[in-house]
C-alpha positions as MATLAB code, in Angstrom:
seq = 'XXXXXXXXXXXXXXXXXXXXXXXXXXXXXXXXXXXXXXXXXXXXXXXXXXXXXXXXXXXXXXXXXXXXXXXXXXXXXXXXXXXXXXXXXXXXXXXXXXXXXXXXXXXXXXXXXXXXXXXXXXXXXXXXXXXXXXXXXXXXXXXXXXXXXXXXXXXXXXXXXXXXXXXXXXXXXXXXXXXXXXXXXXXXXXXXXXXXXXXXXXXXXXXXXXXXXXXXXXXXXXXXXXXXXXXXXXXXXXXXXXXXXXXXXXXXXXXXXXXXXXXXXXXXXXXXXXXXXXXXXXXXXXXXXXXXXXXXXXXXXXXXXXXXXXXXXXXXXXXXXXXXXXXXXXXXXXXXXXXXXXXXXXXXXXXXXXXXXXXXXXXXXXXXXXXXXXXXXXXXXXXXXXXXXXXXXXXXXXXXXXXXXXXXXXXXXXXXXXXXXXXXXXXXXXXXXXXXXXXXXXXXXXXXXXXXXXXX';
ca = [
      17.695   14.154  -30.759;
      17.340   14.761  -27.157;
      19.821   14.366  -24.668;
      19.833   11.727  -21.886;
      17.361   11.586  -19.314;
      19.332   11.570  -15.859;
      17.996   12.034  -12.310;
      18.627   15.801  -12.436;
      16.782   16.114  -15.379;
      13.816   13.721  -14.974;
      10.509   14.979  -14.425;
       9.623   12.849  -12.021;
      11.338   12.435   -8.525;
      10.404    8.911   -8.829;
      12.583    8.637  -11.484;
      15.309   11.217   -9.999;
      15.346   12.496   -6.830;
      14.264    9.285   -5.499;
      15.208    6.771   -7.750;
      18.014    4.583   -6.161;
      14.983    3.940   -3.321;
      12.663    2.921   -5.990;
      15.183    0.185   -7.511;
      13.299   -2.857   -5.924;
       9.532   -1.434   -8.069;
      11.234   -1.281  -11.514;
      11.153   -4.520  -12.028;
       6.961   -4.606  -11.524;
       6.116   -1.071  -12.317;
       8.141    0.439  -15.198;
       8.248    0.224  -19.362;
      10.475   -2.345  -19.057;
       8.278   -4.379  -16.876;
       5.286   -3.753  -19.307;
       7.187   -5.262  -22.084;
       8.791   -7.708  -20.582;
       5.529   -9.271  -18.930;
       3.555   -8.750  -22.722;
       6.715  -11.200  -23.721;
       5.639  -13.681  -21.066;
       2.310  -13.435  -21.960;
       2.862  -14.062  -25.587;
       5.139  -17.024  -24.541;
       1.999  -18.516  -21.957;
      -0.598  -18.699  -24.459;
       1.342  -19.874  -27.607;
       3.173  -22.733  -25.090;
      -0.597  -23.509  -24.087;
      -1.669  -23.622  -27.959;
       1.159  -26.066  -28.474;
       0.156  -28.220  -26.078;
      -3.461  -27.891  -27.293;
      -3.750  -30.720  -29.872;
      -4.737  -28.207  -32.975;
      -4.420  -29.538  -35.981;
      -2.087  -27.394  -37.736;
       0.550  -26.720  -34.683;
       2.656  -29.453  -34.228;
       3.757  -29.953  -30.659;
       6.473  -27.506  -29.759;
       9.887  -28.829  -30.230;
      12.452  -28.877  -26.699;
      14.397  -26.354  -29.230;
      11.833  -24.283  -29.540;
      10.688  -24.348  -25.880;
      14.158  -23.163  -24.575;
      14.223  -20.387  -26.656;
      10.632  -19.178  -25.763;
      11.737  -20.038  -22.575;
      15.388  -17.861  -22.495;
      13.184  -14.887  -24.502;
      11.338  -14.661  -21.169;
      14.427  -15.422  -18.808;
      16.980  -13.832  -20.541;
      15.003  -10.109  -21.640;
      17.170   -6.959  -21.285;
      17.300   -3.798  -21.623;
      18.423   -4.150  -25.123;
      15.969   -6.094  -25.748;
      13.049   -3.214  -24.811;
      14.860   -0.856  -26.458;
      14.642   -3.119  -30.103;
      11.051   -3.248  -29.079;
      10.580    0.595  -29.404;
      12.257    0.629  -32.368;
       9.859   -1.359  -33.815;
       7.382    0.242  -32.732;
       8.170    3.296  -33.877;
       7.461    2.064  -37.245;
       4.246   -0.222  -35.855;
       3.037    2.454  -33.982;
       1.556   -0.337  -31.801;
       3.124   -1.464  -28.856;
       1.917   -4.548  -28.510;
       2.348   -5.135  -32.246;
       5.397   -4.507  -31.685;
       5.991   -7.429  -29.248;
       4.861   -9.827  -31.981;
       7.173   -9.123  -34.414;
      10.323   -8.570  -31.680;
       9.395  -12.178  -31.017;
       9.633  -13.461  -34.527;
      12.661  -11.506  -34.826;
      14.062  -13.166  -32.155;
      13.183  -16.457  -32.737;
      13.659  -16.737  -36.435;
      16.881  -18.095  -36.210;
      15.866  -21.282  -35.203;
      14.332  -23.118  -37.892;
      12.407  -25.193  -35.989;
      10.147  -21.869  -35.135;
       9.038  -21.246  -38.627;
       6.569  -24.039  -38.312;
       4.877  -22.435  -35.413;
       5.847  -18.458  -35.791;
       2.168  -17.385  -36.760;
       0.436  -18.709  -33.464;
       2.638  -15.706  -31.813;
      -0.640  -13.792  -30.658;
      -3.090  -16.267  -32.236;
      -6.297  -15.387  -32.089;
      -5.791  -12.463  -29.534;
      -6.602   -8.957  -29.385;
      -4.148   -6.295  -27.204;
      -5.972   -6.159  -24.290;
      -5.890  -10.306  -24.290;
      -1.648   -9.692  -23.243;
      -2.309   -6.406  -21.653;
      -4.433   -7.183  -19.125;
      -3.222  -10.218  -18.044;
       0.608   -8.338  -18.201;
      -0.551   -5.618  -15.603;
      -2.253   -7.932  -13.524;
       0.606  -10.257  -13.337;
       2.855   -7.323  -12.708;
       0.856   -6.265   -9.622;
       0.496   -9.015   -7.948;
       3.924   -9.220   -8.261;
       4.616   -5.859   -7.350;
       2.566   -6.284   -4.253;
       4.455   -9.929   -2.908;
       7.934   -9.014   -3.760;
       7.479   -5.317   -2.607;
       4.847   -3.488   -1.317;
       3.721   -6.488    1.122;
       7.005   -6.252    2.895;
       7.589   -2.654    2.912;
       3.980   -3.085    4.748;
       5.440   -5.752    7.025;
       8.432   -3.764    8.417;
       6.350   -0.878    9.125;
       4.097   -3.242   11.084;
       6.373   -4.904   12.937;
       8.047   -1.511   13.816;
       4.641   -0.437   15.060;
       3.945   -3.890   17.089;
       7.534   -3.723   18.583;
       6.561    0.225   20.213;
       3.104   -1.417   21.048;
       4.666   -3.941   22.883;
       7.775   -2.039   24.419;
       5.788    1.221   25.561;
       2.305   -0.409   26.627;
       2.940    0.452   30.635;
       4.306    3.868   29.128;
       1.239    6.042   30.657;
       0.201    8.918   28.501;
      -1.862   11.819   28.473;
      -4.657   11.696   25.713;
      -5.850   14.721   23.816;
      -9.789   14.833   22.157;
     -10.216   17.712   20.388;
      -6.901   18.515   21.352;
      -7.371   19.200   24.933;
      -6.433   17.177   27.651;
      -8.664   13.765   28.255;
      -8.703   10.389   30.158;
      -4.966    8.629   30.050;
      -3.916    5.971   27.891;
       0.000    4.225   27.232;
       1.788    4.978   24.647;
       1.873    1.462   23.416;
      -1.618    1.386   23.148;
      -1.697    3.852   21.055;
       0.974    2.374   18.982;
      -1.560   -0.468   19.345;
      -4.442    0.868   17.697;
      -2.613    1.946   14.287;
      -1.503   -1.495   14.131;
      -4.747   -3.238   14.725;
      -6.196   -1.195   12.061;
      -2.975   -1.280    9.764;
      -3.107   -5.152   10.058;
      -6.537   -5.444    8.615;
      -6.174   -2.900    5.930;
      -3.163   -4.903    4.347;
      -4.811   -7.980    4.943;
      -7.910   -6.797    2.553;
      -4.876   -5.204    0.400;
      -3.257   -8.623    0.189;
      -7.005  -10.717   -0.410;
      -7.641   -8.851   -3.524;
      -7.786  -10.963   -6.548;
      -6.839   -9.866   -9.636;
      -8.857  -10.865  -12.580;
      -7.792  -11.972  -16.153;
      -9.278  -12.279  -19.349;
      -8.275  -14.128  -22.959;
     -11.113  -13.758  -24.985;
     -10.445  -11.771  -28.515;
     -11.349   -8.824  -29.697;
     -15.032   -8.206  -27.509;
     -15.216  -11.089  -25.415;
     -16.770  -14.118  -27.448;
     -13.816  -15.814  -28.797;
     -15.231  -14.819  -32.512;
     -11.977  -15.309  -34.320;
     -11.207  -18.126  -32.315;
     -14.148  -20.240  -33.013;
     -13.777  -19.058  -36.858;
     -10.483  -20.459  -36.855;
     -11.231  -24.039  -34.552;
     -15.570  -24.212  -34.488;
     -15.023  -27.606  -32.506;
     -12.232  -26.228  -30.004;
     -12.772  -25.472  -26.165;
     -11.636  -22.091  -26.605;
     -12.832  -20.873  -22.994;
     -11.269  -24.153  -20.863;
      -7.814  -23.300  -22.154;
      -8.437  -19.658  -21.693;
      -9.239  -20.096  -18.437;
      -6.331  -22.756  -17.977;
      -3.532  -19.950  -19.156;
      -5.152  -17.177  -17.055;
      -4.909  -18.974  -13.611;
      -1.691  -20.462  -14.547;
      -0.454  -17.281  -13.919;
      -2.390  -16.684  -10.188;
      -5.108  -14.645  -11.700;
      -8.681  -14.914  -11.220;
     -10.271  -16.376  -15.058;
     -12.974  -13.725  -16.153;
     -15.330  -15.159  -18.176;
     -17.715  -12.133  -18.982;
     -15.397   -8.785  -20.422;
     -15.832   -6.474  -23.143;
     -12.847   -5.669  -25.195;
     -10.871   -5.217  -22.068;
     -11.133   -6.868  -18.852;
     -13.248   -4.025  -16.959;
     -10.504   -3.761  -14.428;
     -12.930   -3.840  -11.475;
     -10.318   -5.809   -9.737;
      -7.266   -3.652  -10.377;
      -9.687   -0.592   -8.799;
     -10.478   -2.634   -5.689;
      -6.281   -3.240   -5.651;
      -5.891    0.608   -5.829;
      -8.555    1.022   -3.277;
      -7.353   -1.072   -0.753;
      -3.461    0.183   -1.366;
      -5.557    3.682   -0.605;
      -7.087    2.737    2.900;
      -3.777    1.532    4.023;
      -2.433    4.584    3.076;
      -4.972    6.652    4.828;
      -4.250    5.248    8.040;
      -0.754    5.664    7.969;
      -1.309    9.339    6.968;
      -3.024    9.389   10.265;
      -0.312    7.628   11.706;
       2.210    9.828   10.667;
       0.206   13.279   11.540;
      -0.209   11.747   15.258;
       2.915   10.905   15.140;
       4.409   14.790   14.217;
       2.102   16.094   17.345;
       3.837   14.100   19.586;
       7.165   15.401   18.718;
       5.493   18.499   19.012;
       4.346   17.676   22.503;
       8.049   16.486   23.240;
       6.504   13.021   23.887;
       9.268   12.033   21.147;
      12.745   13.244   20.839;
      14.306   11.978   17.635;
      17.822   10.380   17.450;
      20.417   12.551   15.682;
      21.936   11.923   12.661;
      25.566   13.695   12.553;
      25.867   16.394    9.966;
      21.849   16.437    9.402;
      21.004   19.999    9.286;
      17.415   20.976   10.698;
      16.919   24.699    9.362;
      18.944   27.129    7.410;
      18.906   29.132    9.837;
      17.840   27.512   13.349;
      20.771   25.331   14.124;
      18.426   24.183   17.382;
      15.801   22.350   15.323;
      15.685   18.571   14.399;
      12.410   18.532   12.234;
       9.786   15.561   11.989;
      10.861   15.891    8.063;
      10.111   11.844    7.793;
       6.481   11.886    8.642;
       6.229   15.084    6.551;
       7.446   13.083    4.106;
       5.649   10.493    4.427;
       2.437   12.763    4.738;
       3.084   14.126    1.359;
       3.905   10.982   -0.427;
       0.708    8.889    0.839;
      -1.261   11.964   -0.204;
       0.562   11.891   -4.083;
      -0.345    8.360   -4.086;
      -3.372    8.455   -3.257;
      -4.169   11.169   -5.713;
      -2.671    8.543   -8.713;
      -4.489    5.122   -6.945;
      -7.703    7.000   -6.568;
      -8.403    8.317  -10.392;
      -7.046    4.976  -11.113;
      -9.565    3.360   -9.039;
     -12.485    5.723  -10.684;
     -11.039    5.628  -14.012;
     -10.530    2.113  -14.970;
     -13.621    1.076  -14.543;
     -14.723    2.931  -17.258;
     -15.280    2.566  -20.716;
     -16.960    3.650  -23.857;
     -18.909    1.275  -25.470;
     -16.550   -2.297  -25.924;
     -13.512   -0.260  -25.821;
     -11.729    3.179  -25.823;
      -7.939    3.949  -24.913;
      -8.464    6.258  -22.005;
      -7.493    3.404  -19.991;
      -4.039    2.508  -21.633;
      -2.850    5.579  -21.000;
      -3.808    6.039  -17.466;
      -2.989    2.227  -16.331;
       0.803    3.558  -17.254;
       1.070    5.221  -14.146;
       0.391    2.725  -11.997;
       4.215    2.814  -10.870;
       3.650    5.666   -9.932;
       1.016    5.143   -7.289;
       3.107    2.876   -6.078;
       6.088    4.336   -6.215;
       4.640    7.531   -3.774;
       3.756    4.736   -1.599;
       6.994    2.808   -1.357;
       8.495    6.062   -1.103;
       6.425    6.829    2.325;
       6.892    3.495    3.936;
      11.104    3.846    3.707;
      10.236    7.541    5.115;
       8.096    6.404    8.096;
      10.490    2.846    8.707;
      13.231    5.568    9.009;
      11.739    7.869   11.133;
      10.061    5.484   13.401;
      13.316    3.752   13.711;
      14.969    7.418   14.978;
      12.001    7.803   17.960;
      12.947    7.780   21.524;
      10.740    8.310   24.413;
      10.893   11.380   26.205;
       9.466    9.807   29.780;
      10.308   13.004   31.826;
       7.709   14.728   28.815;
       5.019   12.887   29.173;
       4.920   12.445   33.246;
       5.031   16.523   33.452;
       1.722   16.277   31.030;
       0.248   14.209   33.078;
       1.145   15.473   36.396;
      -0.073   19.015   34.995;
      -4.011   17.842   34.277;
      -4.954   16.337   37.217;
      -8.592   17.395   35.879;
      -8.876   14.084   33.588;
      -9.742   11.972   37.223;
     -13.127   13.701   36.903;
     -13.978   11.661   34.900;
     -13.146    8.725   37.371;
     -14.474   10.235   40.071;
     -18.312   11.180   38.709;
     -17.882    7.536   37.656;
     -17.720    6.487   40.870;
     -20.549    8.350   42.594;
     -22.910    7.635   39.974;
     -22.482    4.191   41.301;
     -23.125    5.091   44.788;
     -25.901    7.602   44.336;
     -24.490   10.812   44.805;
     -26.921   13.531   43.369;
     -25.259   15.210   40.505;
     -21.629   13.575   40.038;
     -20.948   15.126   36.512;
     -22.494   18.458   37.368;
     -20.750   19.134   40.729;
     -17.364   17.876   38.970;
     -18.546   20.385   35.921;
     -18.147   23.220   37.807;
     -14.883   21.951   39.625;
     -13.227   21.308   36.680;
     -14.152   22.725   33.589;
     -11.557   25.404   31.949;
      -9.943   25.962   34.905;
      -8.304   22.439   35.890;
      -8.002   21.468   39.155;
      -4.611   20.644   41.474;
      -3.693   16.935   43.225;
      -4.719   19.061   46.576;
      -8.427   20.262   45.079;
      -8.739   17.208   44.078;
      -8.412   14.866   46.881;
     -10.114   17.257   49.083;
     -13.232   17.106   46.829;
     -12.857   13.213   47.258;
     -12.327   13.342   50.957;
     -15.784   15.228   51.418;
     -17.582   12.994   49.182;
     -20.575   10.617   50.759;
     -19.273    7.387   49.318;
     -17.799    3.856   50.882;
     -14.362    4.542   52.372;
     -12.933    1.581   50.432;
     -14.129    3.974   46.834;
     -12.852    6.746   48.835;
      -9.304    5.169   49.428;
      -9.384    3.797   45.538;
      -9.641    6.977   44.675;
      -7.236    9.003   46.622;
      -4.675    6.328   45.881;
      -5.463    7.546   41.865;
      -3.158    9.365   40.196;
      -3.386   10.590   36.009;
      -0.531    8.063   35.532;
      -2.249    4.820   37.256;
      -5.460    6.144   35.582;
      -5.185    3.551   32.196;
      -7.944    1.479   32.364;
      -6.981   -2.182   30.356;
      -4.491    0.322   28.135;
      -1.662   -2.109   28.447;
      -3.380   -4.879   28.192;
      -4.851   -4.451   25.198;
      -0.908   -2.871   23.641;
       0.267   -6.454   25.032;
      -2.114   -8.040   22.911;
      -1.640   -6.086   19.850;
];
């Protein structure tokens, strides 16, 4: 027998390294979850046969609807663990389930009556798919939407606190016309808003049709029943979209537009955080100390961006995981293969790298401070980005080559506040321009930058 998995011996990080900040997913993501949400499955579709009307099932006793009731309320750990040892002998997991049930219930006698409309009718995929996608919507309100949310807000609050915060800008990494910080702030949020939005819009899809879709055993069984309007009634019971037209399985387009969206949100904030690391970099940042935090082994002077690396790497795992999900699940041979059931069990772990990187970037946004001294010296040190401003303002009044004749001021060499305004002063333009320009400096140079962070 082999001995006890613990964190230092767990393959996974997830499930070691990490695992206390993972606590909140388990419930949504894990083994446990699986089985638990097959039992609440089971329980949805044989309280909606009860309620049917068929012939042969009398209407569930109040007895009998506690305990299917408790069997969902009341699962445990024990519980999963007399599932697997049923199915060690089943070697069927969702077999399993069934006869855990019966198990369980059998000692009310009031069950016997009903016990063989436990997965009546069904085929696996009937409780598996509508299991996973109850589990993820789940996962997504009661965790990954509010991870999302802090992060957000986080992101809104430096919009809004830094927007007159002037900045130097860098395209192609060199020096380019100003911005604020809290515009820039801004901007991820903008897009980071829409991206969970679409996350959040995604509807997950269900299906409850038998073995390839048609409801063959069903109508066998009941020829006169409405098979499909109380299918449908079960799956949107439980906040799922009722697919009427599946193979086998449900063809999990909507659990691959779930991963995909979870992706692009993840994108951006590896952007986020990689912007984020240069500007420590730059010194734009310094980041609040943590007493007894060592930065190197050997360079007691360093405090490292390790947060945004961290979050780097994790949003990069995860999107490994959500993206072969995403390609994968689609996909199957014919009505049916497995490749699918083994894949969709590491959906936790998608979203575990994900969780992972929000708590990193929360906690390393939450340690920024603004270096203002840092970013005036940038600024003050590239007076060249005015040229921009200035050509501007002579192509308005005619002056014969404005981006040429600030070309060869400029370019690779910079220019100083002096140059500068004695290349205005000599310029053939209306002395109001003249003054507006003069009175320019790389900080006032911000166009509607704080403005638009204001409005963020």
């Amino acid at each position: 027998m082999s001995s006890p998995i613990s964190p230092l011996t767990a393959l996974s990080p997830l499930d070691g390294r990490y695992a206390a900040k993972l606590d909140a997913l388990r419930p949504y993501a894990s083994e446990f979850a699986l089985m638990h949400h097959r039992v609440f499955v089971e329980v949805a579709w044989l309280k909606a046969l009860g309620r049917s009307g068929l012939a042969e099932l009398p209407p569930l006793s109040e007895s009998v609807l506690a305990d299917l009731h408790n069997l969902v309320a009341q699962f445990s750990e024990a519980d999963a663990a007399r599932v697997k040892e049923i199915e060690r002998t089943t070697n069927h997991d969702v077999k399993a389930i069934e006869y855990f049930m019966k198990e369980k219930l059998a000692p009310n006698a009031e069950f016997a009556a009903v016990s063989e409309f436990i997965h009546f009718a069904c085929t696996s995929e009937d409780i598996n798919n509508l299991a996973y996608s109850v589990m993820l919507n789940a996962a997504r309100e009661k965790v990954m939407l509010p991870a999302l949310v802090e992060v957000l807000a986080q992101l809104r609050a430096l919009a809004h606190a830094e927007a007159d915060t002037p900045m130097l800008a860098r395209t192609h990494g060199q020096p380019a016309t100003p911005t604020t910080l809290g515009k820039e702030a801004a901007n991820v949020a903008h897009r980071l808003k829409r991206a969970v939005e679409a996350f959040e819009a995604v509807d997950l899809l269900g299906k409850l049709n038998g073995a390839t879709g048609n409801f063959n055993a069903h109508l066998a069984a009941y020829p006169e029943f409405d098979w499909e309007k109380l299918a449908r009634e079960v799956v949107e019971n439980m906040g799922l979209v009722y697919n009427s037209h599946t193979i086998q399985i449900e063809p999990h387009d909507s659990l691959a537009a779930y991963f995909d969206a979870l992706a692009r949100v993840n994108t951006i904030l590896i952007d986020w955080s990689r912007d984020l690391w240069g500007y420590i970099s730059q010194g734009y940042f310094k980041q609040r100390l943590k007493e007894g935090e060592v930065g190197s082994s050997t360079m007691p002077h360093k405090v490292n961006p390790i947060d945004f690396e961290n979050a780097e790497g994790n949003l990069g795992f995860a999107n490994a995981i959500l993206r072969h999900l995403s390609e994968k699940l689609p996909i199957s041979r014919w009505q049916r293969d497995l490749t699918d059931s083994t894949v969709l069990r590491n959906v936790g772990v998608g979203l575990g790298h994900s969780l992972l990187a929000l708590d990193s970037l929360k906690r390393g946004q939450g340690k920024l401070e603004v270096n203002r001294a840092r970013l005036s010296e940038d600024l003050d040190n590239n007076w060249e980005v005015l040229a921009e401003a200035v050509q501007t303002v002579m192509r308005r009044y005619g002056v014969p080559q404005p981006y040429e004749k600030l070309k060869a001021l400029t370019r690779g060499k910079g220019i100083s506040r002096e140059g500068l305004k004695e290349f205005i002063t000599a310029l053939d333009i209306p002395i109001e321009a003249k003054r507006r320009l003069l009175k320019m400096t790389p900080a006032s140079y911000i166009g509607k930058a704080a403005e638009l962070a204001k409005r963020a």
